[in-house]
N, C-alpha and C positions, 0 to 999 in steps of 0.2 A: 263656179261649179259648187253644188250643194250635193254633198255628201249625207244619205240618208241609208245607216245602217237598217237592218231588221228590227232593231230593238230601241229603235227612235222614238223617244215620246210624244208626246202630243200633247203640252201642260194648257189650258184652257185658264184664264184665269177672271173671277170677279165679272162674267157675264152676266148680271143680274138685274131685275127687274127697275131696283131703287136707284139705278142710273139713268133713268128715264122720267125723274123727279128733277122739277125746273128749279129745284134750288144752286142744280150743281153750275147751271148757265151755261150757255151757247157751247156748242161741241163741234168738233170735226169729225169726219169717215161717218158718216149711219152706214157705209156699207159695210163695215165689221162685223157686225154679229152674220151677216151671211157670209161670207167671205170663210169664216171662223165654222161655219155650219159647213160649209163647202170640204173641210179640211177634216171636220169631225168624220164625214160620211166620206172620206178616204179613206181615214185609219182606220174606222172600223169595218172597210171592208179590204185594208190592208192586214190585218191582224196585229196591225203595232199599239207599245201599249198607250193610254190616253188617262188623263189625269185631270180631275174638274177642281177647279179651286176657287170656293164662295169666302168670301170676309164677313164674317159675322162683328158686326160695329160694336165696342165698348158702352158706345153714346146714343141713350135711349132714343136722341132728340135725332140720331139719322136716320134717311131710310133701310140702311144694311143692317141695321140690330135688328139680331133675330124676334124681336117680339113685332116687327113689322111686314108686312107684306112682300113686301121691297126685297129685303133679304134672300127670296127665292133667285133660281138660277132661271134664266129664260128659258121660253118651253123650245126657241129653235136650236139650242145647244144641249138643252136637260138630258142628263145622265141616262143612259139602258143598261138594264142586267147588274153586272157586278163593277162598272165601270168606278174604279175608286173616287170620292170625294173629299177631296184634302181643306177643310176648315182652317182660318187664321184669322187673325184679328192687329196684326197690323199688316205692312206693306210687304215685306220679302214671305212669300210661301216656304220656306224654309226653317223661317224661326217661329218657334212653338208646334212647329208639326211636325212628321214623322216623314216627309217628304226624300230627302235626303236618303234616308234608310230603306223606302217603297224601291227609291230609285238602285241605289247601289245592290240591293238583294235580289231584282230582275238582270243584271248586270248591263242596266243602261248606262252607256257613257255620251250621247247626246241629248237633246233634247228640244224641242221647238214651240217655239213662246207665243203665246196671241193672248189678247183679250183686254180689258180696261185697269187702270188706263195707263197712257203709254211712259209717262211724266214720271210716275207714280209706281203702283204695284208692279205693272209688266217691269220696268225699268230695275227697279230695285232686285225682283226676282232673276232676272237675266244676270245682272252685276252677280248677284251672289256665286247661280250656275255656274259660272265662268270662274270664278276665284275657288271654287269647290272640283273644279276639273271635270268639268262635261264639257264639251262643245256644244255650243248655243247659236242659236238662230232664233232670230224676232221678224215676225213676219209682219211688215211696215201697215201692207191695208188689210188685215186683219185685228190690227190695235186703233183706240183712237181716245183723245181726251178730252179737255175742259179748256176757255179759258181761264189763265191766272192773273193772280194783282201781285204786284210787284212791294216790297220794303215798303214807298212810296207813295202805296197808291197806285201805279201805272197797271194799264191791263195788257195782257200781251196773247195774241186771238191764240184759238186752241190749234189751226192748223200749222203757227211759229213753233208753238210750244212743241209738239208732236212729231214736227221735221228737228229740232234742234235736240230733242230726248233722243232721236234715232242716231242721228249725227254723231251724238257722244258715245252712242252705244258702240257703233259701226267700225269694226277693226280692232278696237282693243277689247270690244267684252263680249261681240256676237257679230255675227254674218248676219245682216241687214236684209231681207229679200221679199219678195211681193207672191200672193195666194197661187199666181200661175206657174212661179217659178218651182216653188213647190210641188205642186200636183204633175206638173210636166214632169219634174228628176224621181218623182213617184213611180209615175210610169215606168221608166227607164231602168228603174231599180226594180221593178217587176213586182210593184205594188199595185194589183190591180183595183179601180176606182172604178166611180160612176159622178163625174160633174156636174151638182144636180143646180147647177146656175141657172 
């Protein structure tokens, strides 16, 4: 059962264009960003609040530094109206931002996780939420990541990596659950949508 107050977030994170640079290698889910777009054009015509979170890269030589194309937010998620944009520059959306503070002063006490990648920033973001006292949910096929190389050398494909980031999430730092499960307890909770799958 997914419990979605009125005042439910909807944190979007690091959906951007420089993820689609073949440096990062083989991925899992391309159905995320739609999935993720699916969930956008809930909230907003649920009226819950929504929160876009782009990483601007330290490191001139990645696609996310702001002085690169890359860095923009894709145009199926890109922000409308006043919908806040929360900047960071390492992995938890939390540290160096004002995030935290958006959140507690709307008196959000959950929130709902998507975006890239799941190893990585969603993961580390979730962790935080949860030890900061919201109730958190990551929404499994609306994230997705990379493979990685291991100590060693080893690679290990991005759809392991991405079941085993969820797995550790699941039950100690977040309620685990998939785009439909969402948008159906939306309903329910008399958030009215439009599934534009």
């Amino acid at each position: 059962m997914i419990n979605l107050e009125p005042t439910t977030a909807l944190i979007i994170i690091d959906v951007q264009d420089g993820f689609d640079d073949p440096m990062w290698g083989p991925r899992n889910n391309r159905n995320a960003e739609a999935n993720i777009a699916r969930l956008l054009a809930a909230w907003r015509l649920s009226g819950r609040p929504i929160f876009h979170v782009q990483h601007l890269s330290r490191y001139e030589h990645l696609p996310l530094h702001p002085s690169h194309p890359g860095s923009a937010i894709k145009a199926i998620v890109r922000p409308e109206g006043d919908e806040p944009v929360i900047t960071k520059q390492v992995n938890s959306a939390f540290i160096g931002t004002d995030l935290e503070a958006r959140l507690r002063e709307r008196g959000i006490q959950s929130v709902v996780i998507t975006g890239l990648t799941t190893d990585h920033c969603v993961s580390t973001t979730a962790r935080m939420a949860a030890n900061l006292g919201f109730a958190t949910i990551v929404v499994a096929d609306a994230t997705a990541t990379f493979d990685r190389s291991g100590p060693k050398g080893q690679v290990y494909p991005a759809q392991q990596v991405h079941d085993l980031a969820l797995a550790s999430l699941n039950d100690e730092f977040a309620q685990v659950v998939d785009t439909d499960e969402v948008l159906e307890e939306l309903t329910m909770a008399g958030g009215a949508y439009a599934d534009l799958s």
